[in-house]
N, C-alpha and C positions, 0 to 999 in steps of 0.2 A: 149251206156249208159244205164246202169239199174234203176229201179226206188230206189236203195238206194243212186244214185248219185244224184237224184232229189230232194228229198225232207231229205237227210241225213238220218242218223243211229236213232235208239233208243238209246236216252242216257239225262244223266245229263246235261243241260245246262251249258253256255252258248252258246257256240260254236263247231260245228264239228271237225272243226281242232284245236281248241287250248283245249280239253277238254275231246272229245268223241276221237280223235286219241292222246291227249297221255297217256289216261289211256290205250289204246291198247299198244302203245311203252312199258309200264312200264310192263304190264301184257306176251307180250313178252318177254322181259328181263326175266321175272320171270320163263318161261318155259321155256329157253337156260339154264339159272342157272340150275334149275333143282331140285330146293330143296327150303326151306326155307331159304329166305335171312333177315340175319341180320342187314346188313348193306347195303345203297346204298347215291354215293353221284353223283349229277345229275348236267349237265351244262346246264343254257338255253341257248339259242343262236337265235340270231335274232328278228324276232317278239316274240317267245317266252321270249325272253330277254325282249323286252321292253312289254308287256299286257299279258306275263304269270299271275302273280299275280292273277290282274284282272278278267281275263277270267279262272281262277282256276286251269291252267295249272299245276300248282305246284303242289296240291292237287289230280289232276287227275293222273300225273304219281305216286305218291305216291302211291295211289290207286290201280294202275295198279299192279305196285311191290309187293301188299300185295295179289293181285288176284282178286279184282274186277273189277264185269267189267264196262262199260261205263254208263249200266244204272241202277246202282248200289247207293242209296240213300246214303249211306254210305261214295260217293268219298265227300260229303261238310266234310265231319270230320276225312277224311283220315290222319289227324295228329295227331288227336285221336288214332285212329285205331292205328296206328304205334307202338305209346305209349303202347299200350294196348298189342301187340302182338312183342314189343322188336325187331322192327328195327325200328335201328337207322340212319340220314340221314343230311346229309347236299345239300343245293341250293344256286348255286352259280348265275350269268347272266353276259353273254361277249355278245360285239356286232356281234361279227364276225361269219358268219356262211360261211360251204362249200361248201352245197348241196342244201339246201333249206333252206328258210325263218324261215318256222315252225323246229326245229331242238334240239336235246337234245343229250347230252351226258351222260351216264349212266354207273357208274362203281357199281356191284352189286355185294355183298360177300355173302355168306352161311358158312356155317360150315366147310369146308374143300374145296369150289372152290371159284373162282370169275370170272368175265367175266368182259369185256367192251364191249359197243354195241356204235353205232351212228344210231338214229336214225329221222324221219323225218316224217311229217304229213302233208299230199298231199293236203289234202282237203275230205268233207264227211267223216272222221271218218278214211280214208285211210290211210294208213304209209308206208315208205319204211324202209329197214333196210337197210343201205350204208356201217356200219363198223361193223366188228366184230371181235375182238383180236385185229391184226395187219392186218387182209386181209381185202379188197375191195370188199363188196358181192353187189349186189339188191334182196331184200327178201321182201316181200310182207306179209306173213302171213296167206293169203290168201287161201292157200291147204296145207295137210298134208305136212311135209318138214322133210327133212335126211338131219341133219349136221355130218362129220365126219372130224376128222384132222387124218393127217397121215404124214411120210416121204415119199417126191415124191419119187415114182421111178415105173416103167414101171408093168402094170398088176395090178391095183389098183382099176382104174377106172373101168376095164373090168369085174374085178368080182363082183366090188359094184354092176355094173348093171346087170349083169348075174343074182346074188340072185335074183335083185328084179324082175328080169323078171320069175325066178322059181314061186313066187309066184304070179303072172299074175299082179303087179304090174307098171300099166303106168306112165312115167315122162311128166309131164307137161312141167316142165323146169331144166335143169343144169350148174352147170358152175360151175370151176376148181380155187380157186387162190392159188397161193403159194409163198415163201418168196422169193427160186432163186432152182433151178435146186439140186435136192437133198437134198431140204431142209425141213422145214415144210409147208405142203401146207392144204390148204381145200376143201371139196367139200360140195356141195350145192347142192339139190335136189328136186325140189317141186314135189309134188306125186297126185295122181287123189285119192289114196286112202294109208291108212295110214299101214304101216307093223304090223307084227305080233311079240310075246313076241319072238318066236322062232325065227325068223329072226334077230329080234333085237339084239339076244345073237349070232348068226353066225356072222353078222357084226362085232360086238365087239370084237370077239376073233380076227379078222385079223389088227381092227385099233385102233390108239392112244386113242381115246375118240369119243365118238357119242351119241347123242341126235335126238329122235323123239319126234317132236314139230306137237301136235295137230293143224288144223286148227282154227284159231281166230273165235271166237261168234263174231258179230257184235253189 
């Protein structure tokens, strides 16, 4: 346990987890997108369903999406902000959650992409990311991270890691999912240290789409 698990993040009150982690979930979302989102429409779910509000969950993923961060004065008027910078959003609240208590769903548009995430807030400010498109990840946020989709098929995985071992790039953690056997799959990569422009455009030429996601400010 580290001292950011003790005493929590730096952030806008009121709560670590209902506030300080989902302006991180929002602000995620917003680097998978990739771009400037227009639009995003968000489910709570669970406790966030019932003292989102309250505990300014709403405002904080809002926040998030527009890219501030947790301790960010600006998440009290994040509907403001919104306003001000042309995304637009709807908030919905189900009781039913999958993964954890703390929990949001998050469909996020830009200009020419959009993404859906599912995402969850552990406690201290922490989140997991459980869904993403149609696969099943656990992302954390936490270190430099390689998302890529591609069509499964044999030699894929081998050279993603090959590049990143050319450039003396260590994986913390990975893991594979895909739809069914030659289908669309993903990989997931948490990194010790984050790739360069150059690798980034080698990657890209072999797969479908790929996004390098800085690690999260606390």
């Amino acid at each position: 346990m580290g001292i950011i698990d003790i005493i929590g993040p730096t952030m806008i009150g009121p709560s670590s987890s209902h506030t300080a982690g989902a302006a991180r979930l929002g602000r995620f979302a917003r680097l998978i997108l990739g771009q400037k989102p227009q639009r995003v429409d968000i489910v709570l779910r669970g406790s966030f369903a019932h003292t989102g509000t309250g505990h300014g969950t709403d405002l904080a993923l809002i926040a998030g999406c527009l890219g501030l961060l947790p301790d960010d004065p600006g998440i009290v008027k994040a509907d403001q902000l919104a306003e001000e910078n042309g995304l637009v959003y709807s908030i919905t609240a189900q009781d039913e959650y999958r993964y954890h208590p703390n929990e949001a769903d998050l469909l996020i548009e830009g200009k020419d992409e959009k993404i859906k995430i599912v995402g969850t807030s552990v406690g201290g400010g922490r989140i997991r990311i459980r869904e993403l498109a149609a696969y099943k990840i656990d992302l954390s946020g936490d270190y430099p991270t390689l998302l890529a989709s591609y069509r499964d098929r044999p030699g894929v995985v081998a050279k993603v890691t090959a590049l990143l071992a050319e450039e003396k790039i260590n994986i913390a953690q990975m893991n594979v999912a895909r739809e069914r056997r030659g289908g669309g799959a993903l990989l997931v990569a948490e990194m010790d240290s984050t790739v360069s422009e150059e690798l980034a455009r080698r990657l890209a030429a072999d797969l479908d789409w790929v996004r390098i996601i800085p690690a999260l400010e606390d």
